[in-house]
C-alpha positions as CSV (number, residue, x, y, z in Angstrom):
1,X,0.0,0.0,0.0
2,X,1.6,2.9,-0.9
3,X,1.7,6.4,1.2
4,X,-0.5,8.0,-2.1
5,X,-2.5,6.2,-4.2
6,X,-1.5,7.7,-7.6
7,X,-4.6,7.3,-9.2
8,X,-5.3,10.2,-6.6
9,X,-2.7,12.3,-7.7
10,X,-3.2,15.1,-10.7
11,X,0.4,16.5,-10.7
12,X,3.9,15.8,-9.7
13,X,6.1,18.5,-10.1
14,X,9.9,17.8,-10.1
15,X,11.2,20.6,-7.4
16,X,14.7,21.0,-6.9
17,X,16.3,21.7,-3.5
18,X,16.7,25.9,-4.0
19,X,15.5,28.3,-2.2
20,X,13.0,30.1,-4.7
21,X,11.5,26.4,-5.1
22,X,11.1,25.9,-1.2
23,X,9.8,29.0,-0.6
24,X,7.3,28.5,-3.5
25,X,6.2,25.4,-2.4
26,X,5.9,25.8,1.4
27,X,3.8,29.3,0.7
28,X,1.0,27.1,-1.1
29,X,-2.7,26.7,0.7
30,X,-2.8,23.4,2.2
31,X,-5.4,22.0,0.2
32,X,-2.9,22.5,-2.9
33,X,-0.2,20.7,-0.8
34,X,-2.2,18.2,0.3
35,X,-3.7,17.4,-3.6
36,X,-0.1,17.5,-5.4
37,X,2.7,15.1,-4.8
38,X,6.2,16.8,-5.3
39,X,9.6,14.9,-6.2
40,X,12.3,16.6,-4.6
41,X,15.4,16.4,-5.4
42,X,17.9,15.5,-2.7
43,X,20.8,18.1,-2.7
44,X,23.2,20.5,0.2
45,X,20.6,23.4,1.2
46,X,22.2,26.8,0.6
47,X,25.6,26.9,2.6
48,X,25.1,24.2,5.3
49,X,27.2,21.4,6.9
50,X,24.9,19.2,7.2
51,X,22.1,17.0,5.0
52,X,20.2,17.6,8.3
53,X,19.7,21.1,7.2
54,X,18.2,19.7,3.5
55,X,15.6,17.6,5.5
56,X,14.2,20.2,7.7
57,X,13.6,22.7,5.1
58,X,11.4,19.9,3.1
59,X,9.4,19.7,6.3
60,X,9.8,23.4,6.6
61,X,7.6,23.9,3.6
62,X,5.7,20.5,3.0
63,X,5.1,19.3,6.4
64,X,4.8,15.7,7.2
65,X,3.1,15.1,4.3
66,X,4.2,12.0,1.9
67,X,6.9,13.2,-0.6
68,X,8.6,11.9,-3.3
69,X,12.3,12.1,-2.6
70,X,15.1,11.5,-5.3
71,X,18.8,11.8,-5.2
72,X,20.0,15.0,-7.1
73,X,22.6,15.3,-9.6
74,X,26.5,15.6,-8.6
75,X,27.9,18.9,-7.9
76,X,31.2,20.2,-7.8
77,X,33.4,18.7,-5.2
78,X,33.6,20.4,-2.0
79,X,34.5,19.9,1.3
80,X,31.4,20.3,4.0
81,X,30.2,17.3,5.3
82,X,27.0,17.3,3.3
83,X,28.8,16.3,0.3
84,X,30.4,13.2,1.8
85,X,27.2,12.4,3.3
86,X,25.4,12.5,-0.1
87,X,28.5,10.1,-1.8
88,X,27.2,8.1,1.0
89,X,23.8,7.9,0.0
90,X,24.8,7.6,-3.8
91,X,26.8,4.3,-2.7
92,X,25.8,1.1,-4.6
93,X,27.4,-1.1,-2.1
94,X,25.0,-3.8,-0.3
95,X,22.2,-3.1,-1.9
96,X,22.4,0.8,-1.9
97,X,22.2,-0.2,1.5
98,X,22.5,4.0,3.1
99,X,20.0,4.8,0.5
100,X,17.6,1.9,1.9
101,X,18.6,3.6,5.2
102,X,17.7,6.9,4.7
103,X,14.5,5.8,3.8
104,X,13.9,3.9,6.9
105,X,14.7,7.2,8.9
106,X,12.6,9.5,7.5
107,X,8.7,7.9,7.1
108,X,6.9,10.1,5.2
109,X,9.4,9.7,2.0
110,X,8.3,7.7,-0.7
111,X,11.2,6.2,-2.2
112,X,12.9,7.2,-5.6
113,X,15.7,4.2,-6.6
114,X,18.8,4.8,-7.8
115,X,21.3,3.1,-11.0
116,X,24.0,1.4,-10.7
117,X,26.4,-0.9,-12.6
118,X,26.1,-3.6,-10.6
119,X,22.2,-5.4,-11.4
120,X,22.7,-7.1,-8.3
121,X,23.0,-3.9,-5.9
122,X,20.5,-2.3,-8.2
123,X,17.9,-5.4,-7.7
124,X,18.4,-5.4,-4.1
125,X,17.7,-1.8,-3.5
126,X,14.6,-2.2,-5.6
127,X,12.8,-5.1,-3.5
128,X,14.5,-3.2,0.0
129,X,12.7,0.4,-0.7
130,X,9.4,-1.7,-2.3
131,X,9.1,-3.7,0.8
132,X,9.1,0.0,2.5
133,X,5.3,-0.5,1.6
134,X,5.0,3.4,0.4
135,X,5.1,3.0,-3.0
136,X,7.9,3.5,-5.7
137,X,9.0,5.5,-8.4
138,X,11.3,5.0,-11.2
139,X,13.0,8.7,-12.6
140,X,14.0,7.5,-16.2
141,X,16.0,10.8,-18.1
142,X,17.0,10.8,-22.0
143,X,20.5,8.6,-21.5
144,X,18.6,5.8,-20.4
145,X,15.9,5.5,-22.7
146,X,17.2,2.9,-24.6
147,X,17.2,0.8,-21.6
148,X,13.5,1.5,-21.0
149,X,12.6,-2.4,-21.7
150,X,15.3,-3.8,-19.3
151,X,14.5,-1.5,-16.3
152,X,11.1,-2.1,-16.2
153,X,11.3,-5.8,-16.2
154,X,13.6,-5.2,-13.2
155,X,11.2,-3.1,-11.6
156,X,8.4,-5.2,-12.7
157,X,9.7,-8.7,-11.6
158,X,10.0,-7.6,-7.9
159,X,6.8,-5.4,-7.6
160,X,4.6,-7.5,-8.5
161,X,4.2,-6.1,-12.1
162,X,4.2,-2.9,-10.9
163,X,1.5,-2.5,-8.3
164,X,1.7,0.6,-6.6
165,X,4.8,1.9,-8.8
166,X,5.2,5.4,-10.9
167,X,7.5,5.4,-13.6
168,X,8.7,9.5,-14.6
169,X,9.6,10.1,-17.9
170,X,11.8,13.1,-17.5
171,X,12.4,14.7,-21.4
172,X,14.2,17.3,-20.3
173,X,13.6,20.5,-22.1
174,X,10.2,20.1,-23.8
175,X,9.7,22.5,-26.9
176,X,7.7,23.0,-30.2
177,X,7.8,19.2,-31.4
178,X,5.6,18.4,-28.4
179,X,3.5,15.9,-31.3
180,X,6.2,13.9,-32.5
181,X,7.7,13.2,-28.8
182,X,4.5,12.6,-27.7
183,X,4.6,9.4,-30.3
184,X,7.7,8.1,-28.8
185,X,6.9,8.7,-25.2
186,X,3.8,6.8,-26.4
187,X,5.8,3.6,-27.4
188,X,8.1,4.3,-24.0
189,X,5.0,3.5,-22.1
190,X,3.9,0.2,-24.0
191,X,7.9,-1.2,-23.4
192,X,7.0,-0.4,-19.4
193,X,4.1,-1.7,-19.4
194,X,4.8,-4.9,-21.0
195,X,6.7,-5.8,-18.0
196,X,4.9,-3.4,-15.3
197,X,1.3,-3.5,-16.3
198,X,0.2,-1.6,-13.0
199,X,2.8,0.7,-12.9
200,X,1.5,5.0,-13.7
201,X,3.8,6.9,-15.8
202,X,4.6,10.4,-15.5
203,X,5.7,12.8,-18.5
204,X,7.8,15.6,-17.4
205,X,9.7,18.3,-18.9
206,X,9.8,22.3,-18.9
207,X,10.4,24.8,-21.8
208,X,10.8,27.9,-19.5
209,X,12.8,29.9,-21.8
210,X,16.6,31.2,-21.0
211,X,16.1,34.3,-23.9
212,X,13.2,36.9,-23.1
213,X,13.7,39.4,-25.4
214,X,11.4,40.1,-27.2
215,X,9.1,37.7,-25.9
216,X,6.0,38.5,-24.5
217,X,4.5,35.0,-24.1
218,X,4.8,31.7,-24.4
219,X,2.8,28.2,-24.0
220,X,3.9,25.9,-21.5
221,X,4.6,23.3,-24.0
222,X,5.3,20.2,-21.5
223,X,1.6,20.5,-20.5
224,X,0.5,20.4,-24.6
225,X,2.9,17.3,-25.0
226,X,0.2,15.7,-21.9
227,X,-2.4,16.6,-23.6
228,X,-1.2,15.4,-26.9
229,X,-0.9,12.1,-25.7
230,X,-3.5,9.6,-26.0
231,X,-5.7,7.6,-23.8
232,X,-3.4,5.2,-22.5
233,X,-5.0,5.5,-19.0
234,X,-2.6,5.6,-15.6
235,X,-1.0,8.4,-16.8
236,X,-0.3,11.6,-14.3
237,X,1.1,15.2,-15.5
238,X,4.5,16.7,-14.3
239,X,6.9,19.1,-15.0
240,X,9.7,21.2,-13.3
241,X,7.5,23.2,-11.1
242,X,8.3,26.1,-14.4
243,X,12.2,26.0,-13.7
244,X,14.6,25.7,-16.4
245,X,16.2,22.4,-16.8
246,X,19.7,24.0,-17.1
247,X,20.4,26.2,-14.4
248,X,21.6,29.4,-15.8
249,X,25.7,30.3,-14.5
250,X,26.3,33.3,-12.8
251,X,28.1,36.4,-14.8
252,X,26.9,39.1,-17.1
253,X,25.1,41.1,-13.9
254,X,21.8,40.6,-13.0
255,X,19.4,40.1,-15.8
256,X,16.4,42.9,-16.3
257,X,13.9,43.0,-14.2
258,X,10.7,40.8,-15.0
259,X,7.3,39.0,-14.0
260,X,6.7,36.3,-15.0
261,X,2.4,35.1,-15.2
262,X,1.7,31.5,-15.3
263,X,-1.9,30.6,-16.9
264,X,-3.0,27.2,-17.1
265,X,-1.9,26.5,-20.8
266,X,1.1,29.6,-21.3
267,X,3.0,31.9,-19.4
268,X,3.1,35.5,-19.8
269,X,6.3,37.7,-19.5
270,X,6.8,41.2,-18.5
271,X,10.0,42.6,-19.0
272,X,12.0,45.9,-17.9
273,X,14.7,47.0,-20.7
274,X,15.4,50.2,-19.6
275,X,14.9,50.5,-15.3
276,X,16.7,48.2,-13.2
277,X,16.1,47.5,-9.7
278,X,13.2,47.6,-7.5
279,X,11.2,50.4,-9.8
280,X,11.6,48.2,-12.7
281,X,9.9,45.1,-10.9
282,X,7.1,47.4,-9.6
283,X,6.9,48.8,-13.6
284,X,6.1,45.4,-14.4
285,X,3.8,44.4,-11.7
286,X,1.9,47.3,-12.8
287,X,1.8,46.6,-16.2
288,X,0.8,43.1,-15.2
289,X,-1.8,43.6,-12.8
290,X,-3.6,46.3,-15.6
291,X,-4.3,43.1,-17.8
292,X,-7.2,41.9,-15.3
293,X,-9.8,43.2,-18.1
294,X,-8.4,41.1,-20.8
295,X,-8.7,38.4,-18.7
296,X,-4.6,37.9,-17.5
297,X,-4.4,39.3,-14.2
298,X,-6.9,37.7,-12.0
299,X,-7.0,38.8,-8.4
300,X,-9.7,35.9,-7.5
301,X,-6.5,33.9,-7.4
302,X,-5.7,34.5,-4.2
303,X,-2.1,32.8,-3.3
304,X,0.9,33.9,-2.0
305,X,2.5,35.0,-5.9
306,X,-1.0,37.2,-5.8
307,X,0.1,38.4,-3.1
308,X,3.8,39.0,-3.9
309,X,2.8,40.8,-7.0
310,X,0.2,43.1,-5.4
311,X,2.9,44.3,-2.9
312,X,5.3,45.4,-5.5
313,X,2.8,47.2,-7.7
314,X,1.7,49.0,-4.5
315,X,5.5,50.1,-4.5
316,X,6.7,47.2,-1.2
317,X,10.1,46.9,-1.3
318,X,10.1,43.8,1.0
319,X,8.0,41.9,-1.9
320,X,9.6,41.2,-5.3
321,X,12.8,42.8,-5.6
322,X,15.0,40.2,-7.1
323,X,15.5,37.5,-9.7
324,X,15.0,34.7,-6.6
325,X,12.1,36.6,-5.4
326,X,10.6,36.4,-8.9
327,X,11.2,33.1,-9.5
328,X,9.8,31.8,-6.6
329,X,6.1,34.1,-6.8
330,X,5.8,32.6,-10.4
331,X,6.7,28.9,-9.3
332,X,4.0,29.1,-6.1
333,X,1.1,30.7,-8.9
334,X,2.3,27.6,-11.7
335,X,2.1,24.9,-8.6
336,X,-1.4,26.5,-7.9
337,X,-2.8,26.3,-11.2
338,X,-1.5,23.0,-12.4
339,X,-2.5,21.3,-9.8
340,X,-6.3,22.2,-10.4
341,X,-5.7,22.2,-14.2
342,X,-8.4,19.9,-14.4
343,X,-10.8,21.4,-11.9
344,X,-9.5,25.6,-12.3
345,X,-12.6,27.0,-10.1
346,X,-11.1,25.2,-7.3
347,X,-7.5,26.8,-8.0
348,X,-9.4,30.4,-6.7
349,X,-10.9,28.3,-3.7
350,X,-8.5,29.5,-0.9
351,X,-8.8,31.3,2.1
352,X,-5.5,31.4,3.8
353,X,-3.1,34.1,4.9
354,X,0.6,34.3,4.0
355,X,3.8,35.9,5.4
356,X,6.1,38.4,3.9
């Protein structure tokens, strides 16, 4: 029995470790937390020792609520002991056995597995987490899709053909040719299900753009690749909570002030050129919040990116004043809206406060 039953679950956004994500997440009403399932991805939090420090601040901002919890890439070497503890975690040896571990400690993770060179570490860790009883999931990225057949007939042999398992598709950055990927994620899904017939699959993907100008809009192309695909059944939407894949390297200053507006199908940019700073992030707000009789704004959306955005148009300094500030008002108003996608009078159904 797993901690979710996934035929519950309308989204799973893939949230990474960072501040702007956290904060996003933990500011969300707690009928939205309670209806989404987020994957988080395991990584140091901002300038601590300790992988004690990571944990709390998922229970910071999601509670003791069931969460999907997934190793996060490599980063460069360094020497706090967060790192080692991590190469810890990432170790194959016995079965992934700290991995298994880790699990064991914290009760309200459901489990993500790991890869490995050696099948019979990787086998081992696979039956160890599913006997966890909280469910599974199996995070499959582009390298590995040839190898779509053989994993699942791993996972499948020692779940029970998949019963209570969620296989993610992660594609990465999803663009224009959302028709022809939906074909091959299409045939992706018959190959696990040929050896995991119970087993959900996610799709996930983001086409946040890296280039705005210019650009005024843009649909959110990862959810038109769902909705291309077709009626396969078990199937459950996801995405990178409206982050980029690539994480954009520092230099070059900081870029121009801008809001960023999720809708349910396309997001909506707007950009300062010529004021930098706070004024130019209020400019914007402004210019945002004055789209409420075309039917953009809407201030029936009352979450804590309403909120955010409200302030700096009134000219609050405290509210959006930075790129990390930005980033994490628009990720809290995508989370929102995605997650009632299918049911959007609900998304305006809150009645919570928020803090600064």
């Amino acid at each position: 029995m797993a901690l979710r039953e996934w035929n519950q679950i309308p989204y799973l956004p893939m949230l990474s470790l960072r501040p702007a994500e956290m904060r996003a997440l933990e500011e969300l009403p707690n009928l939205t937390k309670d209806r989404l399932l987020p994957i988080v991805q395991l990584r140091p939090w901002v300038g601590a020792h300790r992988l004690e420090n990571a944990t709390d601040r998922i229970r910071e901002a999601y509670g003791e609520r069931p969460v999907i919890v997934a190793m996060g890439e490599r980063e460069p070497p360094n020497e706090r002991p967060v790192h080692a503890q991590l190469e810890e975690l990432r170790g194959p040896a016995f079965g992934f056995r700290a991995w298994c571990e880790f699990f064991r400690a914290h009760e309200n993770y459901i489990p993500a597995i790991q890869y490995s060179p050696s099948i019979a570490d990787e086998e081992a860790q696979i039956a160890e987490l599913y006997a966890l009883d909280r469910g599974l999931v199996v995070i499959i990225e582009p390298p590995a899709f040839p190898a779509i057949g053989v994993i699942a007939a791993r996972v499948g042999a020692r779940t029970e053909g998949g019963q209570g398992v969620c296989f993610v598709l992660d594609f990465g950055f999803a663009g224009r040719d959302h028709l022809e990927v939906a074909a091959r994620a299409t045939g992706y899904i018959n190959t696990i299900r040929a050896s995991a017939a119970a087993a959900f699959v996610s799709l996930s993907a983001s086409s946040f753009p890296d280039n705005f100008v210019g650009l005024s809009d843009q649909p959110i192309y990862e959810r038109r690749l769902f909705d291309t695909m077709p009626a396969l059944g078990n199937l459950i939407y996801g995405d990178r909570g409206s982050a980029r894949v690539e994480r954009q390297s520092g230099g070059g200053g900081l870029p121009a002030p801008r809001i960023d507006y999720p809708m349910f199908d396309a997001w909506n940019f707007y950009r300062s050129d010529t004021i930098t700073g706070f004024p130019g992030y209020r400019i914007q707000a402004e210019r945002l919040i004055a789209t409420e009789a075309e039917g953009v704004w809407n201030p029936r959306l009352r979450v804590w990116g309403t909120q955010m955005i409200e302030r700096t148009a009134a000219g609050d300094m405290s509210a959006i004043g930075s790129p990390q500030k930005a980033t994490a008002a628009r990720i809290n108003l995508h989370l929102q809206r995605q997650a009632f996608y299918y049911d959007p009078g609900s998304a305006e159904d809150t009645d919570e406060d928020w803090s600064g």
